[in-house]
N, C-alpha and C positions, 0 to 999 in steps of 0.2 A: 504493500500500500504506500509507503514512506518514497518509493523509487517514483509512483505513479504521481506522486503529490511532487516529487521534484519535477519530474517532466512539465508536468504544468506552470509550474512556476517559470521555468526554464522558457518554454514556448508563449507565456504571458510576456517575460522581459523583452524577449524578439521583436515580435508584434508590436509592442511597445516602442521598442526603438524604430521602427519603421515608422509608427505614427509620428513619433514625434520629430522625424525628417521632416514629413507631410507638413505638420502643423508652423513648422519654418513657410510657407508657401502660405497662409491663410491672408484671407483678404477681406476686408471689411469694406461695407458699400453702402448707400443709401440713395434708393432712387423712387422718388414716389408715383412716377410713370408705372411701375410694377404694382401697383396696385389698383389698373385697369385690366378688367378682363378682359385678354384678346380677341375673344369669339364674341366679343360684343358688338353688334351694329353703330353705334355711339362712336367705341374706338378705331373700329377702321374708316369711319367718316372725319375722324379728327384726323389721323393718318393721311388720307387723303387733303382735308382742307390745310394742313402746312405742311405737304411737299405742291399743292398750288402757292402759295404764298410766304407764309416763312416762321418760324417758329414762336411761341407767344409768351418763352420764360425766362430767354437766356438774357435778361438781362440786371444788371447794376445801380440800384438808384444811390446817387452821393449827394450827400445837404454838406453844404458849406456856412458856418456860422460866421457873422461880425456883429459884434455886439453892439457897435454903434449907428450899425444898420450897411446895408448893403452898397448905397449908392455912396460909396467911396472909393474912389479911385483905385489909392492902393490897394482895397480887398479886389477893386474890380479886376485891375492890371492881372492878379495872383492866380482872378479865376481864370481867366484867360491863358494866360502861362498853364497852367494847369492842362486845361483843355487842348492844347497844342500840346504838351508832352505826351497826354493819353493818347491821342490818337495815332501815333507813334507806335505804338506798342500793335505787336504781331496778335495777339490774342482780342483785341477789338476791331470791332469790323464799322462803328459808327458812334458819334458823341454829339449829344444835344445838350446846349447849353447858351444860357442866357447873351454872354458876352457873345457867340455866334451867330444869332439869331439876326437873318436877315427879313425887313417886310419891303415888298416889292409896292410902289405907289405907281399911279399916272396920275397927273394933273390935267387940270380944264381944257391948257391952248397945245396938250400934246398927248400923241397915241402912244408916246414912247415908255417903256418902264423906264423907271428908276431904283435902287438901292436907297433903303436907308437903315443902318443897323438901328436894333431897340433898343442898343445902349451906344451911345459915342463917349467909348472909354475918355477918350482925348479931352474931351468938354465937357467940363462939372457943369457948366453952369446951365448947360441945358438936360441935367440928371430929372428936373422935377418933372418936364415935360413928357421926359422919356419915362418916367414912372407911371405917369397917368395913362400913357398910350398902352404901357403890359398890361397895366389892371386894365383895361378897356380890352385889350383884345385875348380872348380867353385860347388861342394856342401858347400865348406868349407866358398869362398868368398865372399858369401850373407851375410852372419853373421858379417863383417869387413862393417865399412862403409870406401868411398873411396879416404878420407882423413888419414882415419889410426887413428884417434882421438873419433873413439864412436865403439860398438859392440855390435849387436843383439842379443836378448832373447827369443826363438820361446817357446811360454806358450801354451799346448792343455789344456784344462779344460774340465770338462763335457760337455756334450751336454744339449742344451733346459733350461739353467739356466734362473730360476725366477729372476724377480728384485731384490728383497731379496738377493739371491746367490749373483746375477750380483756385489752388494754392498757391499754384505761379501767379495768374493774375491779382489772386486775392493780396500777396506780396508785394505786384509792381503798385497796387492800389496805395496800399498803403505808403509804401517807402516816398511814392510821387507826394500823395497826398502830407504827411510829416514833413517835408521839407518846404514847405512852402508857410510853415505857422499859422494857420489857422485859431482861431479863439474857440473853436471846437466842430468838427464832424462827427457823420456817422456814414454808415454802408448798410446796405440790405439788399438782398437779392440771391438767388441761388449758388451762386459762385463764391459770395460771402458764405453762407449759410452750411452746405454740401459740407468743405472743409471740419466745419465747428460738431458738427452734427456726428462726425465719421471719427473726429479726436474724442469726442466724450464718450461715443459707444466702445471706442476700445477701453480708453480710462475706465468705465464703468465697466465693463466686462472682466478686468483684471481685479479688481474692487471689488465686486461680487462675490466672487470665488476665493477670495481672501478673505473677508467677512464671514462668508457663509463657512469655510474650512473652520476659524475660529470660535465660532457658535455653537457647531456641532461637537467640535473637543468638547467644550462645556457643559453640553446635556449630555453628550454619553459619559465623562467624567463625571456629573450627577447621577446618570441612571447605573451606570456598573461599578463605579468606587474603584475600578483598576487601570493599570496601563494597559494591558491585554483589551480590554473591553472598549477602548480608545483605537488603539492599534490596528487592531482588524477589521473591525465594521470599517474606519479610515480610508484602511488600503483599496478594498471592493470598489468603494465609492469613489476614489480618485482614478483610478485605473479607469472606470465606469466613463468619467467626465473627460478623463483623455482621450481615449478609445474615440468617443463619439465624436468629438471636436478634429482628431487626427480622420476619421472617414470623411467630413465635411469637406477639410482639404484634401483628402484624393480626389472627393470628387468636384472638385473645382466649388463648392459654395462657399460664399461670403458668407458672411456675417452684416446680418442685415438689423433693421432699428427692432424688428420684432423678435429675430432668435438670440439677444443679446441677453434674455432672460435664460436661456435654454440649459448654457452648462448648472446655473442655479437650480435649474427644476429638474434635471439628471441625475443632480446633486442629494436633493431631498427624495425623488422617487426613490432612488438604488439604495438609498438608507434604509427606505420602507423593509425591502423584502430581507435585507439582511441583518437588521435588528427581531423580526419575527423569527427566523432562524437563529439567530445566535441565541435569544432567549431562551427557546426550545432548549438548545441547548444547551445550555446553564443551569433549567429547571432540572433534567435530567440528573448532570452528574450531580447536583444538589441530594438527589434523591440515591444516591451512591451507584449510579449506571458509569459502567466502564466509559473512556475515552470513545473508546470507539464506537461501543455502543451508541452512545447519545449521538454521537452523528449520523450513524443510522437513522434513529428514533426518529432525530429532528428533521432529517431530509423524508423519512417517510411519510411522516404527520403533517408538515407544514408544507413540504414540495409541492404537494399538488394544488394547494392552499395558492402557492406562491406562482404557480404558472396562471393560474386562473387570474389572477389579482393582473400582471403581466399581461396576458391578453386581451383583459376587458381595459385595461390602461392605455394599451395601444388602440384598439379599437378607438376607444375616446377621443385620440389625437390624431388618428386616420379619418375621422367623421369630418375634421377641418378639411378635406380634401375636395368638399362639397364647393368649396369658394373657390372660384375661381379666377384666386388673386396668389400672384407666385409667391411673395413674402408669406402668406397665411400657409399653402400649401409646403412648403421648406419647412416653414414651422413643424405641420402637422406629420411629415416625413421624417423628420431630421429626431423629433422627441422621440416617433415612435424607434425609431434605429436604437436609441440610445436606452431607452424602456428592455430591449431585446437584448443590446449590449449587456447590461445590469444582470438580465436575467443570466445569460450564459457562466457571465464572470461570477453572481454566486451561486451557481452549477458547477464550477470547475476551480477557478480560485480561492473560495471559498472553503471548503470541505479540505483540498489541497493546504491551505495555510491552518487550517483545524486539526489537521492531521500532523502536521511539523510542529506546532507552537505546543507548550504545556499545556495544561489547563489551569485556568485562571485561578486564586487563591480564594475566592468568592464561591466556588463552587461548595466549600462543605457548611455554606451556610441553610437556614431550615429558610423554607419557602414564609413563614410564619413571620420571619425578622425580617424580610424586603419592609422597604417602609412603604410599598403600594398597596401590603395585603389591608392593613386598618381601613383605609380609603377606598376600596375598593369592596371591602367586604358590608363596610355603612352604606355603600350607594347600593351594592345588591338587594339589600334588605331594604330601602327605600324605596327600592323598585317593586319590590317581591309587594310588600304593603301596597303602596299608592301608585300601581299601575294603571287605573282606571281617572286617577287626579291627573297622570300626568298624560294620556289619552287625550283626555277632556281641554288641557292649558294647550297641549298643543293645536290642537282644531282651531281654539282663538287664536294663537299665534299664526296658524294660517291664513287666517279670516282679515287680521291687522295687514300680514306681506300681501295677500292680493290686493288690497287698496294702495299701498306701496308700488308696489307692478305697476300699477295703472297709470303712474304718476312717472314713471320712465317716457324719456324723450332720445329720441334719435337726431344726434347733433354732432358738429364734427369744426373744425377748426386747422387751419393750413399747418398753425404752430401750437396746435392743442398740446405736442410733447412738451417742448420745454415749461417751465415753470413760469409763471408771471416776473418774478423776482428775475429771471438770467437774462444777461444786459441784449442777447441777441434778439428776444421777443420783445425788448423795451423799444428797440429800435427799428424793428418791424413795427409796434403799434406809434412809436414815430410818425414814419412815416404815411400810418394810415390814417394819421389825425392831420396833421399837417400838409400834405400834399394828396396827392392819389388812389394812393396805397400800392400795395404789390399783388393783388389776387388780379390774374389773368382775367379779361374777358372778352372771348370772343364769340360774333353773331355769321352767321355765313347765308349767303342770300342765292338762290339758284334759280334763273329761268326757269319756267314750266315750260313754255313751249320753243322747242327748236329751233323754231325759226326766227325768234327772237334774240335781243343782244341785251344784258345785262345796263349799257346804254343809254335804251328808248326811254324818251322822255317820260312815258307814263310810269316805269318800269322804277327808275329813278324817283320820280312823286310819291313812289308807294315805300321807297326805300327813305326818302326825307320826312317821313312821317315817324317811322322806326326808328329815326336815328333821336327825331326830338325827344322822342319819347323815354327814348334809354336816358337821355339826360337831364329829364323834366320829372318824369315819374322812377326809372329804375337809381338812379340816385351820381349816373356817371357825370364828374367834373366834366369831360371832354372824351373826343373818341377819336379814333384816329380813321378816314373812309373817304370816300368819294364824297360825298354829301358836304363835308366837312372845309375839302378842296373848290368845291365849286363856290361855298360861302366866301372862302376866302379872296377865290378871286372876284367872286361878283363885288367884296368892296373895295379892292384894287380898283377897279375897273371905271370906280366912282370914287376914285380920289382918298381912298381911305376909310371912307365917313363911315361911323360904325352902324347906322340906321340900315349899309346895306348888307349888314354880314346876316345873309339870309339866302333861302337856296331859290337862284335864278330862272328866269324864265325860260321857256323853251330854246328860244332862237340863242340866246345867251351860253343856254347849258352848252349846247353842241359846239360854238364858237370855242369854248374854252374846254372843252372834251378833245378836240383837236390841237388847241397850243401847247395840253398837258402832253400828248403823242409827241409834237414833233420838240419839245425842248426838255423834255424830260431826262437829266444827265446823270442822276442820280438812283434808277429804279424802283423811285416810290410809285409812279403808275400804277405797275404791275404789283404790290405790295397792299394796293387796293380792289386792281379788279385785274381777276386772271390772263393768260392768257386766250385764250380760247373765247373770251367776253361773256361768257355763261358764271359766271361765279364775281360776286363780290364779298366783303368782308365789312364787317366793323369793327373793331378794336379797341379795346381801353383795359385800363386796371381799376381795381376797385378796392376797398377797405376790406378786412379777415373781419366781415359780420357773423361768418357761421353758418353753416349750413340749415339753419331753422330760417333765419331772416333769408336768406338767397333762394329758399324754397316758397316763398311767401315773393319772393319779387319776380319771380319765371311766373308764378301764378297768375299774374297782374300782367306780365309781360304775353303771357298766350292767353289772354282774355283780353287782349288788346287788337293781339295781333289776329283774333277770331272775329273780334267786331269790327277792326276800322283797316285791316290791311286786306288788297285785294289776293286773293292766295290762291287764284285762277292764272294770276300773272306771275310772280314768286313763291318761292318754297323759300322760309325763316326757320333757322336751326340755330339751336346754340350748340355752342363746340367749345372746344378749350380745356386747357391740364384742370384749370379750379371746375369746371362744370363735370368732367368726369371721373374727380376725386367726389365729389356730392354724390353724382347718382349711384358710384358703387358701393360708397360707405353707406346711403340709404337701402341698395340692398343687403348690405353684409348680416344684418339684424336677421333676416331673412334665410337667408343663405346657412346662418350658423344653426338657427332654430331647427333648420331641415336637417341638419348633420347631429346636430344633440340627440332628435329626436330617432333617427336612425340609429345613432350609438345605442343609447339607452332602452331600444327595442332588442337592438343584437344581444348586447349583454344579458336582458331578460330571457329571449329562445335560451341562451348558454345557459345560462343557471335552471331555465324549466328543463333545457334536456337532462341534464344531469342530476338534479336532483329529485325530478319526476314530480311536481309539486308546481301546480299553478298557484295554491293560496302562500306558498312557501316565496314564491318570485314576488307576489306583490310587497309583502311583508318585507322583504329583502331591498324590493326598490323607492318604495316609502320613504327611510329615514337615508335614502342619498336624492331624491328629489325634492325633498325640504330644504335642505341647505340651499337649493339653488333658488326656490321659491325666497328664500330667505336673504340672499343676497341680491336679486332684484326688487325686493322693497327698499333695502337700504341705498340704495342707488337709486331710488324713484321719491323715497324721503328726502334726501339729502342732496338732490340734484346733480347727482353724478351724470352726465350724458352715456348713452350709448354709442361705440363708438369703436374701429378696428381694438383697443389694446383693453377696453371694457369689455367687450362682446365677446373676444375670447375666454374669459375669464372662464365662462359656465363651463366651455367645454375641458377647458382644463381641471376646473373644480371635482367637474363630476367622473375625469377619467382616476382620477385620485382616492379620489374620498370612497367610491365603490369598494376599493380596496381592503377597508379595515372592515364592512360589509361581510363580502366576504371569507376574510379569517374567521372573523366571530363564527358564522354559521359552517364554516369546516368544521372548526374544531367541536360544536353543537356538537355535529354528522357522527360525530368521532367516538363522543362521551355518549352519545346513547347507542351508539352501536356495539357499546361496552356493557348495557345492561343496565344502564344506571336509570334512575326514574329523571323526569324530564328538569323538577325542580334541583333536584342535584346534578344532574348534568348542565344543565344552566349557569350554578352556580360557578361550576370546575371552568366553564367558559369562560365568565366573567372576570372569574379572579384571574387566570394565566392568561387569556388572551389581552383581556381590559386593559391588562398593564402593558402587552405591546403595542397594543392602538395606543394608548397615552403617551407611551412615548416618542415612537412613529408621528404622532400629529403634533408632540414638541420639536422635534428635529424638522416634521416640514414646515411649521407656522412660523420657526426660527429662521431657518434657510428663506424663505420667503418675507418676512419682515426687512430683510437685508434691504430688498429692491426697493426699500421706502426711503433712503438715501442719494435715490436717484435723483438726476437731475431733469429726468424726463417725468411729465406725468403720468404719461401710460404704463410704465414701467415701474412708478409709484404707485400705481391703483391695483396692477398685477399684484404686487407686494401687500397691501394691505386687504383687498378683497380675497385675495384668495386665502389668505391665514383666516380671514372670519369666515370665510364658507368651510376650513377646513374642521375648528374651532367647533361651529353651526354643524359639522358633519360627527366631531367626536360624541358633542354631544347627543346628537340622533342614535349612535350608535350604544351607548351605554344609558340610554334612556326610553327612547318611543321604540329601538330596536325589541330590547326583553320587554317591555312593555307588552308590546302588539305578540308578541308570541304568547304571553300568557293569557293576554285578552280574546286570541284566536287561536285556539289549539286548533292543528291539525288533525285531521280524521283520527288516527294512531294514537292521538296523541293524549297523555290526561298527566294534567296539572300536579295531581295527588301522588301518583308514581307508579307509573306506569311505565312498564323495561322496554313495552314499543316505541323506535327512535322517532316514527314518523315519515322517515325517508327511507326511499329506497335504493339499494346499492345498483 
């Protein structure tokens, strides 16, 4: 046996060493394009609409402060200079900005344009002029903020930049931006943002597993009083979290913003099954069973305990597979790998390092002196008593969470992870208070009929309606479109006068429809209306209102567009990265329900085949679908939204919490198939099982509290909701579990004692 336990070990270190080559090669990424389902009609419409035009994220917003206001030379000269050295730079492809901004005029006694910048750096004295003219013309005004003391930087960079890039440019940003002294700036935008986002998920992922490794010393250090007892449960469990993390990098996955929890919950599951084993085995040789023995015993009794707990776990995190959104599905792949990993490793490592190590100094203590048995043997006996009390509290404690439920909303936010408090989100809502904001929005307008041009005047009429409208009613500062252009130059065309920034007449449209064709040197044209002349666009950004308010403003926006737009002549879509971050987080609630629900059916067939016993499954699935009832009221109390790093929560909860489920009812299986009557077999349950579920749900509500130190909120709520559902799960399980079995015996079954188990083998 000693030779077979070395080979293992032997063959563990290998494997090992190979992972941890792999694990050199890991990659971390964050891209929230990946959380558009590809097969979605939506996505390959957006797909389509920016490789007609051009893409709606990559870009940089910069505020420039002066404290003593803008219209100062030397700030102005700085901005400028500024603006000249950016666009220098290989990674920007376009810079708008204040000091650049030219307005083309004609005058009364001529056809001719003229140039006149909005600012004439050179001449203070004509600043006040030039100031009334930006506020007056709203392409120029978004660039001012509305204090008069900061002004915008519109930076287009390439598209689809690598972190690398994101970091290069983020770099020249700043180093440009620092030497120039400013009284203070800020940045926002993806390229900003990407960087920040991908440094704190590795920091917190190394953070995690540091934390979490420290925790867990300390409860199994509380629950075994040995080094041994430390020691080994340790080693499974880290092997467990390597292993997983080394296959991710074979197989080329990143680490993305959602499996950044992952080695943490590798971490607490692989604890699970190897703390109900190792107990086993300690109760044994307590009881004076040979070494070897008790490894028997405990791989006997508990092994199949422990596969079942194993597959209804994976099952739970394959149910995620139902979304299809790649980050979710990695997720629900990648845990269950590592559920499987755990299981093998205490299949083979385990027993192997059982076999070579002593046994612990704890073993010739009496089961009597654990300090769980007082505790555990008062809760039995409160059970046994007031199982009908505690039947009865729980039904109102149901009756409370479904009015909680009810009160759950599905809402979602661009920067919902970070925390209010990190300076990244301050300066995102910066800018969404002060200027534009950063949420993409785009509208896309398509001919109906073929033989029509995107163009025709009427076509055009029905598109200057929609455009007011986005910025009258949907709440857009400005937009960027054809509509937009022609205002512009219709007051060109009259000298300036702002009475005619307004969308022109026919003969007018077409006149300046052609000057845009033939002088067009820059390809904004075609940035507005494709080529092909069947597609237009509109464009703007908008404030991070949330996807409740943005769902309330399409409403209004296609009840508009149903009353007052002609849609025998155009087709109105919205399109855009923030539009189909909305629609699929509003299905994900959906999406996960159908997969819970699919889990928790599986798992039911597994436990009715096996155990032969339809009233036995409901009993069994009762006190693990409470916790979940129970942590969607507290999130419908407390206004937690629904939401990707909420939403998962359930199906995590519940691949978990089934688990200590069940143990309990193996070990039942176990003790009446020994003869015993049902209330002392209950009892023998209680006591030696109880206390591995208690501890079990210390090491994971521990492990899991960890992520409450995140800087992310979803990763925060991960951490905290799931230790209360798991919390909400123990106690189901040594309360309304024995409960409901005495309140419904099984056919076999009788209270008073009776040596029928109930179940059948």
């Amino acid at each position: 046996m000693k030779k077979k336990a070395i080979l293992v070990c032997i063959s563990v270190v290998l494997l090992s060493i190979f992972f941890a080559f792999k694990i050199t090669h890991l990659r971390f990424d964050y891209d929230f394009e990946a959380f558009f389902d590809p097969n979605d009609a939506g996505t390959q419409y957006f797909n389509d609409h920016r490789k007609r035009f051009e893409t709606d994220n990559d870009f940089v917003l910069i505020s420039l402060d002066n404290s003593s206001g803008v219209f100062d030379q030397d700030f102005l000269e700085r901005v400028d200079q500024l603006s000249d050295e950016l666009e220098k730079d290989s990674l920007i492809t376009g810079i708008q900005s204040i000091t650049k901004m030219i307005e083309f005029r004609k005058t009364p006694f001529s056809k001719a344009l003229f140039k006149q910048p909005y600012i004439d750096i050179d001449s203070p004295s004509t600043y006040s002029d030039d100031s009334l003219r930006i506020i007056s013309h709203p392409e120029a005004s978004i660039f001012l903020r509305k204090d008069a003391k900061a002004v915008l930087i519109f930076v287009k960079h390439a598209p689809y930049l690598s972190k690398n890039k994101c970091d290069q440019l983020k770099e020249s940003l700043f180093t440009a931006i620092n030497s120039y002294g400013f009284d203070d700036y800020k940045l926002a935008g993806r390229a900003v943002g990407l960087g920040i986002y991908i440094d704190l998920m590795m920091n917190e992922t190394l953070l995690f597993v540091g934390l979490s490794i420290l925790l867990v010393l300390f409860v199994l250090a509380f629950s075994f009083r040995s080094l041994w007892g430390i020691i080994v449960p340790l080693t499974i469990v880290l092997f467990s979290m390597f292993w997983t993390v080394g296959i991710m990098a074979a197989l080329g996955q990143p680490f993305n913003l959602v499996l950044t929890v992952l080695p943490s919950i590798i971490f607490v599951v692989a604890m699970s099954d190897v703390i109900h084993l190792v107990t086993k085995y300690i109760d044994e040789l307590r009881l004076g069973t040979s070494k070897t023995n008790a490894i028997k015993i405990a791989y006997k009794e508990i092994g199949f305990a422990t596969l079942l707990t194993s597959a209804t776990t994976v099952i739970g995190f394959l149910s995620l597979l139902t979304v299809n959104m790649k980050p979710i599905q990695a997720f629900g792949i990648y845990t269950s790998i590592g559920v499987v990993v755990a299981f093998v490793l205490a299949y083979t490592l385990l027993p192997a390092l059982l076999v070579l190590t002593k046994a612990p100094m704890i073993s010739m203590k009496d089961f009597k002196e654990n300090i769980w048995y007082p505790i555990l043997h008062r809760m039995y006996r409160f059970v046994l008593v007031k199982y009908k009390l505690i039947v009865i509290v729980f039904i109102g404690l149901i009756g409370m969470a479904i009015v909680g439920v009810s009160k759950m909303e599905n809402n979602y936010f661009l920067l919902e992870d970070l925390r209010p408090e990190h300076q990244l989100r301050k300066d995102y809502n910066y800018f969404d208070k002060e200027f534009m904001g950063l949420r993409p929005v785009e509208v896309s307008i398509h001919v109906k009929n073929p033989s029509d041009s995107i163009t025709n005047y009427k076509l055009l009429t029905e598109i200057n309606k929609l455009s007011d409208f986005l910025q009258e009613d949907y709440g857009l500062r400005q937009t960027f479109s054809i509509i937009q252009a022609l205002k512009i130059a219709n007051r060109i065309e009259y000298g300036g006068q702002l009475k005619y920034y307004k969308f022109p007449d026919e003969q007018s449209t077409q006149s300046y429809l052609t000057q845009f064709k033939k002088y067009d040197r820059t390809g904004q044209y075609n940035l507005m209306i494709d080529s092909s002349g069947k597609y237009a666009r509109i464009s703007s950004t908008i404030g991070d209102v949330g996807m409740y308010e943005i769902r309330e403003k399409n409403t209004r926006l296609n009840q508009f567009i149903s009353a007052e737009i002609n849609t025998d002549l155009i087709d109105v879509q919205l399109t855009g990265t923030g539009h189909l971050l909305d629609k699929n987080m509003n299905n994900l609630s959906n999406k996960l329900a159908q997969g819970l629900l699919i889990a928790v059916l599986i798992v039911s067939l597994i436990m009715g085949f096996l155990y032969r016993s339809i009233k036995m499954v409901l009993i069994a699935i009762i006190p693990n679908i409470l916790p979940l009832l129970f942590l969607g009221a507290i999130m419908g109390y407390y206004g937690i939204d629904l939401k990707v790093s909420t939403a998962i929560i359930f199906t995590i909860s519940f691949g978990i919490a089934v688990d200590d489920t069940i143990h309990f009812m193996s070990k039942l299986k176990l003790e009446l198939n020994k003869g015993k009557s049902f209330v002392y077999a209950l009892k023998r349950t209680y006591l030696s099982t109880g206390r591995a579920i208690i501890i079990t749900t210390l090491i994971l509500c521990s492990g899991f509290l960890m992520l409450i130190f995140s800087d992310f909120l979803g990763t925060f709520y991960v951490g905290l909701l799931i230790s209360l559902t798991l919390f909400f799960a123990l106690l189901a399980d040594l309360l309304i579990l024995p409960a409901l079995l005495l309140l419904f015996p099984l056919s076999t079954q009788k209270k008073e004692g009776a040596v029928e188990s109930g179940f059948e083998d």
